[in-house]
N, C-alpha and C positions, 0 to 999 in steps of 0.2 A: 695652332691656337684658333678657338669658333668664336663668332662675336655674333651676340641674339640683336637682331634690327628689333628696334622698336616703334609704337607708331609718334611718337616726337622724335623720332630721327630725319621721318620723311613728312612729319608736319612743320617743315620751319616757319612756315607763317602763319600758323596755328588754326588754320583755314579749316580743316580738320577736327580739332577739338572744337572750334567755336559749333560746328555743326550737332557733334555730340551734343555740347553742352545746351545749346536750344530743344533739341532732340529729348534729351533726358537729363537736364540739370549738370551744375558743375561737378558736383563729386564724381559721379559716373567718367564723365568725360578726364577728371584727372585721373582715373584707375584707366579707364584706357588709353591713355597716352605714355602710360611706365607697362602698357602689356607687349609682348611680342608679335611682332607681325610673325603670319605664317601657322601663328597658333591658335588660329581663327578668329584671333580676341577682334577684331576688326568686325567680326558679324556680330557682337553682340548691340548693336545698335540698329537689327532686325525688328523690335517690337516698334520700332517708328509710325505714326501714322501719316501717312503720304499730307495730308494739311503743313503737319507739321513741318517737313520737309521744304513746302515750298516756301517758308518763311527764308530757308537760307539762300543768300541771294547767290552764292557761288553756283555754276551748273555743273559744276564737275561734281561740286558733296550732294546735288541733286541727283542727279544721277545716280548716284550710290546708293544714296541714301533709298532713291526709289527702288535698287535692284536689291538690296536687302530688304525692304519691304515686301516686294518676289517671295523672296525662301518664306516668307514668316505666313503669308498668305498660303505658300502652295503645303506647308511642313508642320505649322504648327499653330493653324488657327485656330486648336478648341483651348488653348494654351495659356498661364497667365502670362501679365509681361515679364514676369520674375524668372518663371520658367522658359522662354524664349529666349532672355538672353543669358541664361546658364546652356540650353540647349545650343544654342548657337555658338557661344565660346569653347564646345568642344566637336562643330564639325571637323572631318577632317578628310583628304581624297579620297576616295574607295576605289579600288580596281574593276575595272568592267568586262575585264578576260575571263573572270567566273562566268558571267553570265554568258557567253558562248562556249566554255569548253562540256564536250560531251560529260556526262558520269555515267558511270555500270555500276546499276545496281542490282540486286539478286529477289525476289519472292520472297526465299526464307530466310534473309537478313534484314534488307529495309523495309521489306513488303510485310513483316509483319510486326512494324512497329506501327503502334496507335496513331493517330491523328487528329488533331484539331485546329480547324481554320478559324481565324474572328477577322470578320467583314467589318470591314467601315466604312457606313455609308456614305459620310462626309468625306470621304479621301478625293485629293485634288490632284494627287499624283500617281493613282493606281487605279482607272476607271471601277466603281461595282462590278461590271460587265466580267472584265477581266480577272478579277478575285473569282471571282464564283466558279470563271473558267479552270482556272486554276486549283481550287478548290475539288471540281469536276474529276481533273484531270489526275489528282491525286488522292483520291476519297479518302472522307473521313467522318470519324465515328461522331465527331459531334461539330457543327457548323452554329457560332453565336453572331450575333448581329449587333454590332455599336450604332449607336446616331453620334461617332465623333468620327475624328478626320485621322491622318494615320499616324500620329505618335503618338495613341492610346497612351504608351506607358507613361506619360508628361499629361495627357487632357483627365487623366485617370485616375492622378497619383492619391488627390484628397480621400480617396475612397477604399475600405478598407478590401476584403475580401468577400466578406457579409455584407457589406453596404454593397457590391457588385452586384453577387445575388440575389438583394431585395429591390433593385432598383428595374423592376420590371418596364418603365416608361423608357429605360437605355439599353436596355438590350432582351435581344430574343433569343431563345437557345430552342433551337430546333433538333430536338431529342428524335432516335426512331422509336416508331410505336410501332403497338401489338399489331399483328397483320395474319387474319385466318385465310387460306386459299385452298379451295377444294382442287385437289389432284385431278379427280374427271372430267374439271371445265378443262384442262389444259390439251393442246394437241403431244402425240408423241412427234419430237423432232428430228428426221435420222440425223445419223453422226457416221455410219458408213455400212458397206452392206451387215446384216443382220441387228444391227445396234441403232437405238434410239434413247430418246431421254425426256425426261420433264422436268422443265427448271424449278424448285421451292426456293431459293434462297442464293445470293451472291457477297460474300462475305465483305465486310469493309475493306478497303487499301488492298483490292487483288488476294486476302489471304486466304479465300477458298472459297469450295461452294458446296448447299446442299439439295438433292437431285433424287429422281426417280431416274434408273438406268432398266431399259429392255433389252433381255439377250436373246434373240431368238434360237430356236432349237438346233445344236451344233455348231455354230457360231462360234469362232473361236477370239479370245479379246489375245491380242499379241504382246510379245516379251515388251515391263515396261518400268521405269524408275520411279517412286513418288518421293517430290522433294519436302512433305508433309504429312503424318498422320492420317489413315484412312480408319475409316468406321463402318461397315457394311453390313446392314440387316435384310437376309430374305425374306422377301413377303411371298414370294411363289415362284415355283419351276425350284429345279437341283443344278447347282452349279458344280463343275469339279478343277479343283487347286490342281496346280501342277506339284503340288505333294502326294496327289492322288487323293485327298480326303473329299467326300461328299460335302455338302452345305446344302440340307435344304430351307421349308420353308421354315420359319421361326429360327433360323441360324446366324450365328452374327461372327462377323471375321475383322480382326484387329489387324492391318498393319503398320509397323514403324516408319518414322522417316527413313528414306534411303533403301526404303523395301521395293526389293526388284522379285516381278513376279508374273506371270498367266493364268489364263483359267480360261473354261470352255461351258456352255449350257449343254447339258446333256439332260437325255429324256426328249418325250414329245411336248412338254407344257415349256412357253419362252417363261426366260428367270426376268423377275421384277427385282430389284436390290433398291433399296433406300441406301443409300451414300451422304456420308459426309467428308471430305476429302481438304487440304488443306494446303497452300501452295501449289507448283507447276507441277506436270509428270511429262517424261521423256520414252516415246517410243524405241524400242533397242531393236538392231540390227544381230546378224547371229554371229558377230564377232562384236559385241559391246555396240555398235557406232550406235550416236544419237539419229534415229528416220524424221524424229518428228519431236514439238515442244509443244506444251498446250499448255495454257493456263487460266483460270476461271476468267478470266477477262475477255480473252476470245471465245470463252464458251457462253458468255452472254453476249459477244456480237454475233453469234451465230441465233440465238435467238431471238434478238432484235431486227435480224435479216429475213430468218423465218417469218415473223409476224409480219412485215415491210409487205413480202414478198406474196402473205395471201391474208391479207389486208384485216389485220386483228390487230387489235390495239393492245401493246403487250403492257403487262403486270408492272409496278417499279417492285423490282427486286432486291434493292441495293439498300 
């Protein structure tokens, strides 16, 4: 048999309620003295303003009464009172073991789903600094900006969808734009003997990238897996498949995900390829083993390091 503690179980001298009740009138204060302790009903007397508080001469429901005014400052300042304490009658513990255990995740599963961060610049419990890092850390295709604090969906709710959109004085959506970049301002960066590259483009969320590849003459590119879609058009030099087909210049070569494949530049002119490429690729060993993993992510730290390294101020790509 369970028996729900209530807060008049533990208010016997009604020390408690009286506080409510200064707090935010009798009725309120008799809905929470028939609620369950434990079932947060206890927070909803968060919307309190600290004045108000120190009217109660007990220090113990000051005290409270102050540290519920805590959560309401730090959770839900853009808030009405109405919403404060409905929001507040349904916190409830959260586990903090998420937030240290590893995840594995993969390119072509989470790495290419979309993304969208919204900052709030008013947030009192999640610095700007650290959104943005975060943000950073996880790219994404569209980045919006609040002037509320972080329980948008409560500071937010009067407002419809279209009223979101139109209300450009609350928020900023920082779309990417058009970005022309001449290929010959760029340097060619090696990538290893006879191979270089020019970066154009770094897809959102790791999910690919689009490049200018140098193969110099005989050069062979080694056995390799792509865990994404390739798109390759010669602009000069003849490349030859390890199907034996020719590619040259105006040639374009599709492959699928999971296309395991080689090629070599042959002739005396090095091959220029326009790529587009989509997720990681895996270097093969001549019994399958993986030698190597690459993915558009470290292929733009290696251009970041390049520019570092002979002091040019790199392109944003991203």
């Amino acid at each position: 048999m369970s028996y729900e503690l209530t807060v008049g179980d533990v208010d016997r001298d009604g020390a408690l309620e009286q506080a409510i009740a200064v707090l935010h009138g009798e009725s309120r204060a008799t809905f929470l003295r028939r609620a369950v302790v434990g079932g947060a009903a206890l927070l909803g007397v968060s919307a309190a303003p600290a004045q108000a508080a120190a009217d109660v001469r007990d220090e113990a429901i000051l005290n409270y009464a102050l540290t519920l005014e805590y959560v309401q400052e730090a959770f839900y300042g853009e808030c009405s009172p109405e919403d404060v304490v409905l929001a507040s009658m349904l916190l409830a513990p959260e586990a903090i073991a998420p937030n240290s255990t590893p995840l594995r995740v993969t390119d072509s599963r989470f790495g290419s789903m979309p993304r969208v961060y919204i900052e709030c610049l008013r947030d009192k419990a999640i610095p700007v600094a650290l959104q943005r890092r975060m943000a950073h850390d996880s790219p994404c295709e569209i980045v919006a900006s609040l002037e509320v604090d972080v329980e948008i969906h409560l500071a937010l709710s009067i407002l419809s969808n279209m009223d979101l959109l139109q209300s450009r004085s609350r928020i900023r959506i920082r779309l990417m734009k058009q970005q022309a970049i001449d290929p010959t301002a760029l340097p060619w960066i090696p990538l290893g003997p006879g191979e270089s590259f020019k970066p154009l483009r770094f897809l959102p969320n790791d999910r690919g990238r689009v490049l200018l590849l140098r193969v110099e003459p005989g050069t062979v590119i080694g056995r390799h897996r792509h865990f994404g879609e390739v798109h390759a058009y010669n602009l000069s030099g003849t490349r030859q498949l390890d199907t034996g087909e020719l590619v040259g210049p105006g040639g374009y070569v599709y492959e699928p995900t999971g296309n395991v494949d080689s090629w070599s530049a042959v002739g005396d002119e090095p091959v220029i390829v326009h790529i587009t490429s989509f997720g990681a690729m895996e270097y093969l060993g001549e019994n399958d083993e993986v030698l190597s993993r690459h993915t558009p992510a470290m292929l733009h730290d290696v251009y970041l390091r390049y520019c570092e390294e002979h002091g040019l101020a790199p392109l944003s790509l991203k």
